[in-house]
C-alpha positions in Angstrom: 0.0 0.0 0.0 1.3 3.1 -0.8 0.3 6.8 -0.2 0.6 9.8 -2.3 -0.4 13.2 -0.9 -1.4 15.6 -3.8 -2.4 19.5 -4.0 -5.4 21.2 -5.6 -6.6 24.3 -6.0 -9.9 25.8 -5.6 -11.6 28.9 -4.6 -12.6 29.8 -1.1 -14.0 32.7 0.8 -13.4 34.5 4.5 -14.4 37.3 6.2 -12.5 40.4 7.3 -13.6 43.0 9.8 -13.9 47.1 9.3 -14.4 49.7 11.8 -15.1 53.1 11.1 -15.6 54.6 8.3 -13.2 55.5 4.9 -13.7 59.1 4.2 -11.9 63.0 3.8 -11.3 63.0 7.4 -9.7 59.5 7.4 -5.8 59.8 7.7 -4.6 56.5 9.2 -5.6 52.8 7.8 -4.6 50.5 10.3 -3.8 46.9 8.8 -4.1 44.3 12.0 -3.3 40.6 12.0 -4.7 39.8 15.6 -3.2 36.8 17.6 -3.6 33.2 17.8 -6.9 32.1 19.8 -8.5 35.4 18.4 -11.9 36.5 16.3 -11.3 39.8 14.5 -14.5 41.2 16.0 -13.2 40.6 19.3 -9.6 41.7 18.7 -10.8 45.3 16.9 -12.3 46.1 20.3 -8.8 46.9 21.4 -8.6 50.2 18.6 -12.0 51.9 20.1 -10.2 54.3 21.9 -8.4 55.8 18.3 -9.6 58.5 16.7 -13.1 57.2 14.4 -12.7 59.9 12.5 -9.0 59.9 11.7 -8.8 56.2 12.3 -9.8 53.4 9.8 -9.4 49.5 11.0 -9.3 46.7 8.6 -8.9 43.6 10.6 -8.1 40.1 8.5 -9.5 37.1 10.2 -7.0 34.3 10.3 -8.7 31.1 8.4 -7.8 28.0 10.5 -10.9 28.0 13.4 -11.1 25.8 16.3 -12.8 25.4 19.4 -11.0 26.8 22.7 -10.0 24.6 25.5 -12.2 21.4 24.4 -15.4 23.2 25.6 -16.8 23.3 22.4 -18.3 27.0 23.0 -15.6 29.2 22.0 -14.5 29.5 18.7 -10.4 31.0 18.2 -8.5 31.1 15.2 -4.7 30.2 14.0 -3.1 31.8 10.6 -0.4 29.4 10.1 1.0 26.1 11.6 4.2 23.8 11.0 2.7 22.0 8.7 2.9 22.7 5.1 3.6 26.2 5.7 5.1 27.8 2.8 1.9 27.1 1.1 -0.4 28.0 3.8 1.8 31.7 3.6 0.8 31.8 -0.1 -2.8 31.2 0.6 -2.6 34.1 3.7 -1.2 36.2 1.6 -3.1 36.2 -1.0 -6.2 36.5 1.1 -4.9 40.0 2.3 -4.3 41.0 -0.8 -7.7 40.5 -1.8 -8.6 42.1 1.2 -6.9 45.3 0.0 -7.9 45.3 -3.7 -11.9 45.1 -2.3 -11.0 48.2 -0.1 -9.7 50.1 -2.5 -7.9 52.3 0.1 -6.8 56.3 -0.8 -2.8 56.4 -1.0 -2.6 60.0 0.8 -3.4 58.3 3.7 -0.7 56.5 6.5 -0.5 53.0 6.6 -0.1 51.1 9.5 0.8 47.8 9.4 0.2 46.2 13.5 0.8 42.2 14.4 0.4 40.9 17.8 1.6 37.6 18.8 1.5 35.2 15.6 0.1 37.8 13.6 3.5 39.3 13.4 5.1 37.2 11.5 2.0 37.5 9.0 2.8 40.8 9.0 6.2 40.8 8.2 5.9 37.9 5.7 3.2 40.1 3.9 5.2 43.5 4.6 8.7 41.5 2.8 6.7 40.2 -0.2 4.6 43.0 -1.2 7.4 46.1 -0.4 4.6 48.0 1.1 5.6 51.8 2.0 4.0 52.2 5.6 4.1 55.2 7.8 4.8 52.9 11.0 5.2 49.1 11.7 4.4 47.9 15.0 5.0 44.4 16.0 4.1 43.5 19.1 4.8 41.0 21.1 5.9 38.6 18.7 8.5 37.0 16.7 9.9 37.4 13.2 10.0 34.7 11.0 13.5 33.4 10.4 13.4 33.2 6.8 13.2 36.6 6.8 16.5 38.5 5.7 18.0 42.4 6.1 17.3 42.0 2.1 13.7 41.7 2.4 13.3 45.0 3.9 15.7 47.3 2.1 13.4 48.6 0.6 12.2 50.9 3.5 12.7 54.4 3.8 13.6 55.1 7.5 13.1 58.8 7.3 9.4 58.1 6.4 8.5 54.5 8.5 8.7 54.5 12.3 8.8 50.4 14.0 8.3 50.0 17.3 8.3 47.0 19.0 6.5 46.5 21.7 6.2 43.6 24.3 5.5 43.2 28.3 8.3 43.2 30.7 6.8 39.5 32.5 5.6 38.0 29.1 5.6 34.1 29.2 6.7 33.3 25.9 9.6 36.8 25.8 12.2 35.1 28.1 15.8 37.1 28.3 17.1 34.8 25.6 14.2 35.5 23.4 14.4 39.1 23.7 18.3 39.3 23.2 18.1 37.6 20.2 14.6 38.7 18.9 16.7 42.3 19.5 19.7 41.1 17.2 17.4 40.3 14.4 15.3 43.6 14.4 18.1 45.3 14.8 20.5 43.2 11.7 17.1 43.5 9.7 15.9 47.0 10.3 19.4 48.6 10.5 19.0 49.5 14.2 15.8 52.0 13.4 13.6 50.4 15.6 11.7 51.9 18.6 11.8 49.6 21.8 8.1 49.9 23.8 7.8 47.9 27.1 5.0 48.3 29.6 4.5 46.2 33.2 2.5 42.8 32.4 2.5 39.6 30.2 1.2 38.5 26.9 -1.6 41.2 26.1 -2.7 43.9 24.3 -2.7 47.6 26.0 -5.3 50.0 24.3 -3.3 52.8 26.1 -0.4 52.0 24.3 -2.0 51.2 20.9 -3.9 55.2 21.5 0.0 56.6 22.2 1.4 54.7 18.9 0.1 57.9 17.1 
C-alpha cells in the first residue's frame, strides 16, 4: 500500500472585519493581524479608543478555526501552523491582498501595518513580499520569522517609516534569551531604526499604548 499526498486548488471565501468609516477625514488605515486564539471582532475592540474619525481598522480574520479549550463554546483562530507552511503563507497572503484590492484604500493616507503575537510574522511575511511603503510598523509581542533577511526590507525608507516594537516586561513566551536575540534580528534586519516599547505585564494587548502609537 502506498500513499501519495497531492495539491489542488480551488476557490474559497473568508471574512475580514472594518471599523469606522473611509472618508476625507480619514488619515490613518490601520492593517491588523490579531493573535492566535482570536476573532477579528473581538480583537478590533482593542482600537475603540483611536480617533473614528481619523482612524480606519481593517482587521483580517486568520482562516484555521477551532474550538477553545475542548469546551466546544468558543471559537479562536490560527493563521499558520508547521505544517505545510510555505503554502499555507501563499494562501494568507493572498487572502490580504484580496482584502486590500476590495477596499480600495486612498494612497494619501498613512499606513499602518500592527501584528500581535502570531500575527507578526504574518505581517512581516506580507510586509517582505509586497514592499509595502507604511508610515509605522508595529509588531508587538511577537517573533519574526527566520526566513526573513535584512534583504527583504531594504526597501524601506527610515526617514518616512517608524517600527516600534512592543512587548511586556513579564511576558511568558519573551524570556531574556528570546528578547536578546529577537533584538539582534530587528536590529541586523531593520538597520537599528527600531523603537523599543515595554509596559509592566504579560502577553496582552494595552489599548493605552496602541492610543499613544500615534
Amino acid at each position: 500500500m502506498s500513499n501519495k499526498e497531492k495539491t489542488v486548488s480551488y476557490t474559497t471565501q473568508n471574512t475580514y472585519l472594518t471599523q469606522n468609516k473611509l472618508g476625507p477625514k480619514t488619515k490613518n488605515i490601520w492593517l491588523v493581524f490579531h493573535g492566535i486564539g482570536y476573532l477579528s471582532r473581538y480583537f478590533v475592540k482593542y482600537f475603540n479608543g483611536l480617533d473614528p474619525d481619523e482612524n480606519y481598522i481593517i482587521v483580517p480574520q486568520a482562516p484555521s478555526k477551532y474550538y477553545l479549550k475542548n469546551e466546544y463554546k468558543y471559537v479562536g483562530a490560527s493563521w499558520l501552523t508547521k505544517e505545510n507552511t510555505a503554502t499555507e503563507i501563499n494562501n494568507v497572503i493572498n487572502y490580504i491582498d484580496a482584502v486590500l484590492d476590495a477596499e480600495k484604500l486612498p494612497k494619501e493616507t498613512n499606513l499602518i501595518l500592527f501584528g500581535f503575537s502570531q500575527g507578526v510574522s504574518v505581517a512581516t511575511r506580507w510586509l517582505a513580499r509586497n514592499k509595502i511603503d507604511c508610515k509605522m510598523i508595529v509588531l508587538y509581542a511577537g517573533g519574526i520569522p527566520n526566513e526573513l533577511t535584512p534583504e527583504d526590507f531594504e526597501f524601506l525608507d527610515y526617514s518616512y517609516t517608524t517600527i516600534k516594537i512592543v512587548y511586556g516586561d513579564q511576558d511568558q513566551y519573551l524570556n531574556p534569551e528570546r528578547l536578546k536575540s529577537e533584538k539582534i534580528k530587528t536590529d541586523t534586519l531593520f538597520q537599528g531604526s527600531v523603537k523599543i516599547i515595554s509596559f509592566k505585564g504579560g502577553h496582552e494587548i494595552k489599548p493605552k499604548i496602541i492610543q499613544d502609537l500615534l
